[in-house]
N, C-alpha and C positions, 0 to 999 in steps of 0.2 A: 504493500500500500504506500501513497505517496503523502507526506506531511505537508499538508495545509498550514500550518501554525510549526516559525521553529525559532525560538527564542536561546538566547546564548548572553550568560551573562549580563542580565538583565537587571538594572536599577535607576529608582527614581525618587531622588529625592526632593521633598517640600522644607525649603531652609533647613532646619536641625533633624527633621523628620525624614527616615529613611523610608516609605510606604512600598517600597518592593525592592529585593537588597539579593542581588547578585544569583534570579533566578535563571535555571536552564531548563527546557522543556521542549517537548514536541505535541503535536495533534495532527493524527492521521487524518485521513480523508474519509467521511462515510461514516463517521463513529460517533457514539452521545458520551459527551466526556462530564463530570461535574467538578464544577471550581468549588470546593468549601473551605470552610476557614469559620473563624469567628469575627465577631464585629472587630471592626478598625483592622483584619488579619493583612489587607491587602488587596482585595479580591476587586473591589470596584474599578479600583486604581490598575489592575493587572489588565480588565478589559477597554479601559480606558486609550491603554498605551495600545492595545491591541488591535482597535477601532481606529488607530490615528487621531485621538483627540486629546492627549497629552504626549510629550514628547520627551525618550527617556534621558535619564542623566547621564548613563555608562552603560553598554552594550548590546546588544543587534535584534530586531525583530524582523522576522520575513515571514507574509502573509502573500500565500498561491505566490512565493519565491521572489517578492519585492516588499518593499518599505510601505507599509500602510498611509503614513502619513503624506496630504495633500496628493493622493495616488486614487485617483477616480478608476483606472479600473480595476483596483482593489476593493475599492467601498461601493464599489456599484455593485457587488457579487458579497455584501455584507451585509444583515442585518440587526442591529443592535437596539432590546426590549429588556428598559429598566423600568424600576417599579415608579418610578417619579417622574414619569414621563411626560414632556411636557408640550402644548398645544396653543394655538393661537386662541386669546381670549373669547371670542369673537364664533369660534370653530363648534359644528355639532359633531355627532357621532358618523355621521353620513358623508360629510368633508373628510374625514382621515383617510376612510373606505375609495372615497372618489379619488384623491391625491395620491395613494397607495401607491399605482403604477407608474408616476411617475419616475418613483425613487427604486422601486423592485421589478426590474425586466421579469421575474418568471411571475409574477404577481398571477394569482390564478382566483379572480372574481367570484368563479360560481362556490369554490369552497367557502371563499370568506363569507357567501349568504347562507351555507350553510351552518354556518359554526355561529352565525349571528343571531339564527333564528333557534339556535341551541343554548346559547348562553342569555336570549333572551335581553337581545339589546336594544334598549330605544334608539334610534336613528334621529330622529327632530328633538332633543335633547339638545340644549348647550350641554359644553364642557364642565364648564364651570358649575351646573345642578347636575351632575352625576356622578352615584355615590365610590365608593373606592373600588365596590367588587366591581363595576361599571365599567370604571376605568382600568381596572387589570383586564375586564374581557377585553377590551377595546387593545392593548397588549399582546395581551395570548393570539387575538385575532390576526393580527399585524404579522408577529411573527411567523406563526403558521403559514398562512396563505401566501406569503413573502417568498417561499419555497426557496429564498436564498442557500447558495451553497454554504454559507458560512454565517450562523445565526447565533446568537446570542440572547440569554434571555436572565436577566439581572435579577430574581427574585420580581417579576413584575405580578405573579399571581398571588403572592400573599393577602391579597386583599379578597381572593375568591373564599367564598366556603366551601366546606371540606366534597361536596357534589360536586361542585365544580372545579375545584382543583382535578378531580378525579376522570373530569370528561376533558381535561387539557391532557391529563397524561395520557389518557386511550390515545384521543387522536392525533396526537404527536406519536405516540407508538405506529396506529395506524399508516399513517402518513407519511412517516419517515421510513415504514417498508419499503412503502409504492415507489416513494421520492428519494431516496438516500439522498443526506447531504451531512454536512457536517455541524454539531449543536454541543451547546457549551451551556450550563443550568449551572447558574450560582442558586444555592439555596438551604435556610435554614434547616429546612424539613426533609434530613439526611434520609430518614426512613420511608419517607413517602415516596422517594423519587429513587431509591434504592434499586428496587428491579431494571428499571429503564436503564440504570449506566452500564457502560462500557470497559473506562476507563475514570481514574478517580484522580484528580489533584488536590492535592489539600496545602494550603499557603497558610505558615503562623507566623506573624512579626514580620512581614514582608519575603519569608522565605517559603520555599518548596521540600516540603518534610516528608511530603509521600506522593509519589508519582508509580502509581499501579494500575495495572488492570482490574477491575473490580472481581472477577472472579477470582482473583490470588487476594483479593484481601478479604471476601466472604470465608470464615470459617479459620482466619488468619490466630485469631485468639480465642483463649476458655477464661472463663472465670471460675475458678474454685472454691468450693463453700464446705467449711467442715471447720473440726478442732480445731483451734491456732497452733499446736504444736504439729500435731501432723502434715497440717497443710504447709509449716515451714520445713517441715524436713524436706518434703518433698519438692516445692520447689528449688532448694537446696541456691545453686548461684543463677539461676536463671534470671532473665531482666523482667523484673514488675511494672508493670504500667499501669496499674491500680490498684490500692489496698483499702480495705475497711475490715473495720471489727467492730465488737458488741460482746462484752465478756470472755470467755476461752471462745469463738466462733471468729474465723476470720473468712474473708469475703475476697480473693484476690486473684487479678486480672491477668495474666500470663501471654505471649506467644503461640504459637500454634504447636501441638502436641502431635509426637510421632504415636501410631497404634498402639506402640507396647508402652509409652509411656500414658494412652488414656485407660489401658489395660492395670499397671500398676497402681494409678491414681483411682479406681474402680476398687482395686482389692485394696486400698489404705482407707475405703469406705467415706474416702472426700466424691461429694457432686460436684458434677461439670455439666454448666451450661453455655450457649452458645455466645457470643459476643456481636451484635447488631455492628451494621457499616456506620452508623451514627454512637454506639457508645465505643467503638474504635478508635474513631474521631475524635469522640470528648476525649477519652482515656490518654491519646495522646498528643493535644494541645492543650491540656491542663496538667496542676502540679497535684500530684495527690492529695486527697480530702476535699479538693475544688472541685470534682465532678458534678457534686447536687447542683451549687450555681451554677455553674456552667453549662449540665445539661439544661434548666431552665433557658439560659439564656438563649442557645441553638434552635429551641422551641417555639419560640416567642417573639424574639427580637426580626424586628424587619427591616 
């Protein structure tokens, strides 16, 4: 497959603030990648640079094998859907739809009245009287029927409810069979959008801490529940990526386990359960005991 997206020593700093600090990465062509991270990690600021709308400080971005920035036809063949999207005051629902094609050559019409009359969108609506879920449809809408080869979509649907977050993922799933292109989901709600990835970037502090395939990182760690003494022999020097206890009981987050060592951890009568792509994520952009905030935070924050 051929990289769409190949970054190399990537940084951008705001005065004292380093917001993306000496990333490297690639993005195949045809694949759903997801950007996570936590608030301030980086992640707006990474698609920013990636879209040509900020310009980095120190090293190379090639988007379809050229410079994004002021490169029309890179960003004609781009789509970029954030949650704070913004519109001419003036604008209804109907004007975005109408304008659409100007800005996206594969812009394909009859879907977006499809998706419009699914998510239930007023049309003669100002911008300005429509409410948030509204507006993310208006979003989600864009980006889909966009059928851009290279789309972006910033958390724009957090403002859906949980129905309709759920009819953006079908038909982005659907959609992107028929259509392969290539799509990039920053988003709090690791779990919801968990199935649909491909490939997983995770950025903390402006760095790239995990760049995986999502199927090597499902089933990547256990967490194990039993005695505190038992469960420390047995992890013995292995690397923790999460601890809790509550009396002699300890609760802790481990790597991924070879057969015979979930066979031995079986007969030392400790539980093992599976560890989600999202408390992976907490587990390892937090310091231990921060998990409870912090999964909060991943949950909630938009």
């Amino acid at each position: 497959m051929n990289a769409v997206i190949d970054v190399t020593d990537l940084t951008k700093r705001f005065s004292k603030v380093t917001a993306v600090d000496e990333a490297s990465f690639h993005i195949e062509e045809n694949s759903i990648t997801g950007l996570l991270g936590r608030n301030g990690a980086g992640k707006t600021t990474m698609m920013q640079l990636l879209t040509g709308q900020e310009f980095a400080t120190a090293g190379s971005i090639r988007v379809f094998g050229e410079t994004p920035v002021e490169n029309s036809r890179v960003l004609s063949r781009v789509c970029f859907i954030k949650e704070s999207q913004k519109y001419p005051e003036d604008f209804k629902a109907k004007h975005v739809f109408r304008s659409a094609p100007w800005f996206f050559p594969n812009w394909d019409a009859e879907f977006a009245e499809r998706l419009i009359a699914e998510f239930r969108l007023p049309l003669n609506r100002r911008i300005k009287k429509l409410s948030r879920g509204q507006l993310s449809a208006i979003g989600v809408i864009v980006g889909l029927a966009s059928r851009s080869p290279l789309t972006f979509f910033d958390e724009p649907y957090l403002g859906l409810d949980a129905v309709l977050r759920q009819a953006f993922y079908d038909r982005l799933l659907e959609d992107y069979a028929e259509h392969p292109r290539t799509i990039i989901l920053s988003t709090h709600l690791i779990d919801e959008v968990s199935d649909l990835l491909e490939h997983v970037l995770v950025i903390d502090e402006g760095r790239i801490i995990i760049d995986s395939s999502a199927d090597d990182l499902r089933g990547s760690a256990t967490t194990l529940i039993g005695s505190r003494s038992v469960v420390d022999r047995f992890i013995g020097t292995r690397e923790v990526l999460h601890r809790e206890g509550l009396g002699g009981l300890a609760s802790v987050t481990v790597g991924r386990l070879s057969d015979t060592e979930r066979a031995d951890a079986a007969s030392a009568g400790i539980e093992m359960t599976p560890v989600s792509l999202q408390q992976l994520i907490v587990r390892t952009t937090t310091a231990a005991g921060e998990g409870t905030t912090h999964d909060n935070e991943w949950r909630h924050s938009a």
